[in-house]
C-alpha positions in Angstrom: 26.9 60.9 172.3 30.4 60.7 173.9 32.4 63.8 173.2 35.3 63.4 171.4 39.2 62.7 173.3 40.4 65.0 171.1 37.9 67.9 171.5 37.7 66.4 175.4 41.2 67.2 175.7 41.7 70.6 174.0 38.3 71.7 176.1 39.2 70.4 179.4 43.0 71.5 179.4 41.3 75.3 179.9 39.8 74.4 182.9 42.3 72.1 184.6 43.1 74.9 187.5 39.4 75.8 187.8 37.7 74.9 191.3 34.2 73.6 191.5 31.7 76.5 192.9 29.8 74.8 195.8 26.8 74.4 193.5 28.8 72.2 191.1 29.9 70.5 194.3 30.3 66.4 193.3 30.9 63.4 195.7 34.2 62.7 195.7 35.5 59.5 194.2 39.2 57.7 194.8 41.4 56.1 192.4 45.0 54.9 193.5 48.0 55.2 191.6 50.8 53.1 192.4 54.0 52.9 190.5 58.4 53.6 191.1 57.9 57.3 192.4 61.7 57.0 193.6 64.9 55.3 192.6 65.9 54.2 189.4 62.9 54.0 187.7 61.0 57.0 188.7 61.0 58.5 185.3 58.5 56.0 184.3 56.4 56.3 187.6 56.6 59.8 187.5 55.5 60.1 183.7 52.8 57.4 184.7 51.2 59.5 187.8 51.3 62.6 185.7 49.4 61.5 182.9 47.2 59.4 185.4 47.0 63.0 187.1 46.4 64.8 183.9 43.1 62.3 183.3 42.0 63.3 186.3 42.1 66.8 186.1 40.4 67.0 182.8 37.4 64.8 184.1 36.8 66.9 186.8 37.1 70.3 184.5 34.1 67.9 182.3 30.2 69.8 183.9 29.1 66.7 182.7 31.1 64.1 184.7 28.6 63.0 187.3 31.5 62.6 190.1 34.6 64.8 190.8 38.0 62.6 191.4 40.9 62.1 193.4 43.8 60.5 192.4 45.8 59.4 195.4 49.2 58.1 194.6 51.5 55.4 195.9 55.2 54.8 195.8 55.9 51.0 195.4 59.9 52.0 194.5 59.5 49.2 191.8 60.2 46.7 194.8 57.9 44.0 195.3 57.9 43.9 199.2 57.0 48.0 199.4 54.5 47.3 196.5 52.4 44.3 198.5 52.5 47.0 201.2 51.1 49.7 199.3 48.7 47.8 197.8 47.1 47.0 200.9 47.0 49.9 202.4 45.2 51.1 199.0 43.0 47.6 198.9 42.1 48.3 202.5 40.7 52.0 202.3 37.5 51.5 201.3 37.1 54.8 199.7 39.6 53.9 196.9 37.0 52.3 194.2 40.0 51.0 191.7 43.7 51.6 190.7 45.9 52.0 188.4 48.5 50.0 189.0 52.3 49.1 188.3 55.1 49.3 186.2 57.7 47.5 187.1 56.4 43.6 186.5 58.0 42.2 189.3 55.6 44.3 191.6 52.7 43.6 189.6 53.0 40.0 190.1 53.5 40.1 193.8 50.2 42.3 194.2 48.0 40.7 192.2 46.6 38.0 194.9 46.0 41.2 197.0 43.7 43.0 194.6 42.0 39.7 194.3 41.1 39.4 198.0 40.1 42.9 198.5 38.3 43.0 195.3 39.6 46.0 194.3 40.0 46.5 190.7 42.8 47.6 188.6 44.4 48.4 185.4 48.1 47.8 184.9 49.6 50.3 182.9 53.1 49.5 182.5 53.9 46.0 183.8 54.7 43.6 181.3 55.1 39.9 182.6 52.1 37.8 181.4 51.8 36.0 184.2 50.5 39.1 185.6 46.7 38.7 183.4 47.5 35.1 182.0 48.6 33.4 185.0 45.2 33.7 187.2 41.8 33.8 186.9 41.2 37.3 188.8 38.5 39.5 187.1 39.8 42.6 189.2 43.4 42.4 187.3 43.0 44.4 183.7 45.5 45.7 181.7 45.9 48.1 178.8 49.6 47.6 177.5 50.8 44.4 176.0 53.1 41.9 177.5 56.7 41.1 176.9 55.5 38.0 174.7 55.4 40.4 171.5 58.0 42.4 172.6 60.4 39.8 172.2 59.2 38.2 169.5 59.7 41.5 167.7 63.1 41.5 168.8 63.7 38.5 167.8 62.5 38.6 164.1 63.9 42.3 163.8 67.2 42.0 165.0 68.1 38.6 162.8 66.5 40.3 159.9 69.4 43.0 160.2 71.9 41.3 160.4 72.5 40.2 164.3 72.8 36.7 164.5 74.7 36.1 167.9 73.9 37.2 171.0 74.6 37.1 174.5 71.8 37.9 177.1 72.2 40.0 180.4 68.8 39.7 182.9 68.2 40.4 186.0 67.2 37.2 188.3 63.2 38.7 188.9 60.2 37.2 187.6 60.8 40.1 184.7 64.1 39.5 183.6 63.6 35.5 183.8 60.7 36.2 181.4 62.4 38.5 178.9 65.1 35.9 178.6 63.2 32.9 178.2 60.3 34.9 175.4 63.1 36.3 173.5 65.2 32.8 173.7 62.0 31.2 172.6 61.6 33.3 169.5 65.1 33.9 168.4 66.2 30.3 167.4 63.0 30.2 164.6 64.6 33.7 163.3 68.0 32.1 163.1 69.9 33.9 165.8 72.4 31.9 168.6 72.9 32.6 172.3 76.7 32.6 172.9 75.8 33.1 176.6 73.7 34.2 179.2 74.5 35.6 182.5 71.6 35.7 185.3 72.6 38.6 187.3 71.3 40.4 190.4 69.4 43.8 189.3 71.5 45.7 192.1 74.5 44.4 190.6 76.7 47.2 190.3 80.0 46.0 188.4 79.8 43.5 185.4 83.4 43.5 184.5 83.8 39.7 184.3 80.5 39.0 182.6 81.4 41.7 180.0 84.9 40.6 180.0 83.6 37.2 178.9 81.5 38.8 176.5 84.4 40.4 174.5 85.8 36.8 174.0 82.6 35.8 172.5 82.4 38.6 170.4 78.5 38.6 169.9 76.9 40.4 167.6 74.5 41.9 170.2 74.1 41.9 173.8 70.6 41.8 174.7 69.6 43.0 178.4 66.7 41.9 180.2 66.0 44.0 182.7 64.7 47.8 183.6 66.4 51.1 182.9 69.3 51.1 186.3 70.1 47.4 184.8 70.7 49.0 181.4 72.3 51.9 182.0 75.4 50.3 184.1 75.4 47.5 181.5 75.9 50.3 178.5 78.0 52.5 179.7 80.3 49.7 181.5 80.4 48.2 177.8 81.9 51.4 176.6 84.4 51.3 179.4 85.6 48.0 178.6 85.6 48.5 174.7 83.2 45.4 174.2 82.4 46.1 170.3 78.6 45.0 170.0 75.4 46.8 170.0 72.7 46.3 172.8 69.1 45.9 172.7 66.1 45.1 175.6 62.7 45.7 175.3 60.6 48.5 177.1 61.9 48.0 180.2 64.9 50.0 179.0 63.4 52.8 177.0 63.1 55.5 178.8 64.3 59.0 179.4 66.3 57.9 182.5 68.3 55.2 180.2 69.3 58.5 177.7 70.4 60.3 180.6 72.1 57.8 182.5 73.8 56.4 179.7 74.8 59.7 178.0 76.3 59.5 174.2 76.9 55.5 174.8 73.0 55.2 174.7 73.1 55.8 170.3 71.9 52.8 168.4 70.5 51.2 171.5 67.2 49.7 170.3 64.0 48.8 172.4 60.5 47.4 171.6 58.0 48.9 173.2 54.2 47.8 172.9 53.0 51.8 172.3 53.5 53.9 169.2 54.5 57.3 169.1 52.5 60.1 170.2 52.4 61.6 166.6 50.5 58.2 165.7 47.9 58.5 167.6 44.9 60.3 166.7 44.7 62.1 170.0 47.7 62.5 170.8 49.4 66.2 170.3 45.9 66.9 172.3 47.4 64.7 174.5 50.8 66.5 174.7 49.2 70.0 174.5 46.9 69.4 177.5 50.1 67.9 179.2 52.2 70.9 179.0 49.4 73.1 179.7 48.9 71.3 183.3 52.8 72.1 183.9 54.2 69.3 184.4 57.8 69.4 184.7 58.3 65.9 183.9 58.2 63.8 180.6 55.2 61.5 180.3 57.7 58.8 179.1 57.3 55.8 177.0 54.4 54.2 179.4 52.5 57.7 180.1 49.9 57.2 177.2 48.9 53.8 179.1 48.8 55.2 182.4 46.8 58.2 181.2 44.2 55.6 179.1 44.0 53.1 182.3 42.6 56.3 184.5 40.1 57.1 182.1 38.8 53.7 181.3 38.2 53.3 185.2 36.4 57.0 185.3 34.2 55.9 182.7 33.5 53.1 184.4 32.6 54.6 188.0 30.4 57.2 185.4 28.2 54.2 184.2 27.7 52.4 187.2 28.9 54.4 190.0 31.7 54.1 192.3 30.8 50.4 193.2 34.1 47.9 193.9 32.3 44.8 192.1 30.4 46.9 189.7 33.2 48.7 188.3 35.0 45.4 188.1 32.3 43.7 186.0 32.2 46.8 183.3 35.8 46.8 183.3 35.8 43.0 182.3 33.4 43.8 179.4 35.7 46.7 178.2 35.6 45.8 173.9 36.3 48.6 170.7 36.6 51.1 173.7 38.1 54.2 172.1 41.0 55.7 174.5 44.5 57.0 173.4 46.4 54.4 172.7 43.5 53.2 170.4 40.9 50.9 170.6 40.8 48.8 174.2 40.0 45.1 173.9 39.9 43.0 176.0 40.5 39.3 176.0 39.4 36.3 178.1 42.0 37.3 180.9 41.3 40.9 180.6 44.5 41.5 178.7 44.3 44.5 175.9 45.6 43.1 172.8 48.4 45.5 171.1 51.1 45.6 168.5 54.8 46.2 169.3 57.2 48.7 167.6 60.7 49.4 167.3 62.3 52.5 168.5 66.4 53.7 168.3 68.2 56.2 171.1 69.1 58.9 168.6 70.7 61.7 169.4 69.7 61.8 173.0 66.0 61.0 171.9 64.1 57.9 171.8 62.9 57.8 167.8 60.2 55.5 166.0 62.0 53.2 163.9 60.6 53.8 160.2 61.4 57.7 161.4 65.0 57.2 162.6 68.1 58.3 160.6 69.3 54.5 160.7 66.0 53.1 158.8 67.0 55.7 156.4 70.3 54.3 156.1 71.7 58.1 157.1 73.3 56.1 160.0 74.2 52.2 160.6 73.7 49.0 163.3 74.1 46.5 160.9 75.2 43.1 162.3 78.3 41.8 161.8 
């Protein structure tokens, strides 16, 4: 019987520094990581190849793991030319068995006909654009998180429901953005809420002083960004600058710690939807955050680290059953159902897609907080509509 991820966890996160004596010498097996090691959205890639990292490491401290691993880890700067790049040069090495693979869902769509023609398989940990599963037919794309198609419809219904009835949407021009506005447009008419406006902008932009200065005249309820954490962060704290008087909201894309930092004390109230829950509600996962610390890594896991961590060890388990076979590992992954992982039970649909539930967090007090825990579901603090 399969030990358990908590007792796994606690068990291997002894071991993690110890080194294999050459009797308990394995073969070696690759998986790639690829996600934004750099730039603005490294706090997520970062959090991603640590907890991808910290999978590793407690699989190889596991005397019963039939393989030892080696995570080898790629930067695709959350750009989609660098990430076709990368993932060919990971698709190509043949010693690389699988990935894990993106965050940032402009990337993940421009790789995905690459994974197909090497046959490589991956699991997407972070990207969030259905297109990604639901717009091919490739059994070598998986993913574990859920897609922006529930995120914004719990935006939708939850923001109305409080209050916010007009909006005005800011998203970036990538596949990404388009998709948050259009899901959340789709979904917030039926919840009685009104676009005012929309602005398409670049996601280098650096100065939205007329856009904002149009949003003022509207006087929206809420501005709603599409787009990833550098997008939000100039859109928040330009907002604060220009006294626009109206809360902001995006979906996961923005919640992260680099959004709290970039965006200081103008981040409060700022709600996301993210498709994970807590740690603290999973049944793993202060083992999760124990073993974490333990390995030393300086960096947050962040919202996406859970998913990163799960997607490593879903393709470990895989190589375990059937061995460190390309089109092997990719069948077994497509079978993946009631798999038990971290972020709960795996599932897989007809397009390899892991059904999951969104949530609603707050930026409170310089920390991204579960909504039923936060101060404002309490009532202690306020973003009701106008």
């Amino acid at each position: 019987m399969r030990r358990s991820l908590t007792n796994a966890l606690i068990a291997g996160a002894a071991l993690i520094v110890a080194a294999l004596s050459p009797a308990e010498a394995k073969d070696t097996v690759k998986i790639a990581f690829i996600g934004p090691l750099t730039g603005g959205n490294a706090a997520a890639g970062v959090g991603g190849r640590n907890s991808s990292m910290l999978a590793v490491q407690l699989r190889n401290a596991d005397p019963k793991a039939k393989f030892a691993y080696e995570l080898v880890p790629f930067d695709d700067e959350c750009k989609p030319n660098i990430g076709v790049q990368v993932a060919t040069k990971a698709a190509a090495d043949r010693a690389i068995v699988a990935g894990v693979t993106h965050y940032c869902s402009a990337v993940g769509i421009a790789t995905v006909d690459t994974y197909a023609r090497f046959k490589l398989p991956v699991v997407v940990w972070g990207a969030i654009l259905p297109d990604i599963t639901y717009g091919n037919d490739y059994k070598q794309i998986h993913r574990v998180n859920g897609t922006m198609i529930n995120e914004g419809k719990l935006a939708a219904q939850f923001l109305t429901a409080r209050g916010f009835k007009t909006f005005a949407v800011v998203h970036d021009t990538t596949d990404y953005g388009k998709g948050q506005n259009k899901y959340f447009s789709e979904y917030l008419k039926p919840a009685g809420g009104e676009i005012v406006a929309t602005f398409p902008v670049s996601p280098d932009q650096q100065d939205f002083t007329a856009e904002l200065t149009r949003i003022k005249e509207l006087k929206p309820d809420m501005i709603f960004v599409g787009g990833l954490t550098p997008l939000g962060v100039r859109v928040r704290s330009q907002m604060e600058r220009l006294g626009v008087d109206a809360r902001m909201a995006g979906v996961s894309g923005i919640m992260t710690a680099g959004f709290l930092e970039g965006a200081g004390a103008a981040a409060e109230g700022t709600i996301s939807f993210h498709n994970g829950a807590p740690l603290s509600k999973y049944a793993d996962g202060q083992a999760f955050a124990d073993a974490y610390a333990r390995a030393g890594f300086r960096e947050d896991p962040d919202a996406y680290g859970p998913f990163a961590y799960s997607a490593a060890n879903l393709i470990m388990d895989a190589v375990e059953k059937v061995g460190p076979d390309r089109a092997k590992i990719t069948a077994e992954l497509n079978a993946t159902k009631g798999r038990p992982s971290l972020i709960g039970e795996i599932n897989f649909d007809d397009h390899r897609q892991n059904i999951v539930t969104a949530n609603v967090y707050v930026a409170q007090g310089g920390k991204w907080v579960f909504w039923p825990d936060s101060e404002y579901a309490a009532g202690k603090r306020t973003i009701a509509g106008r």
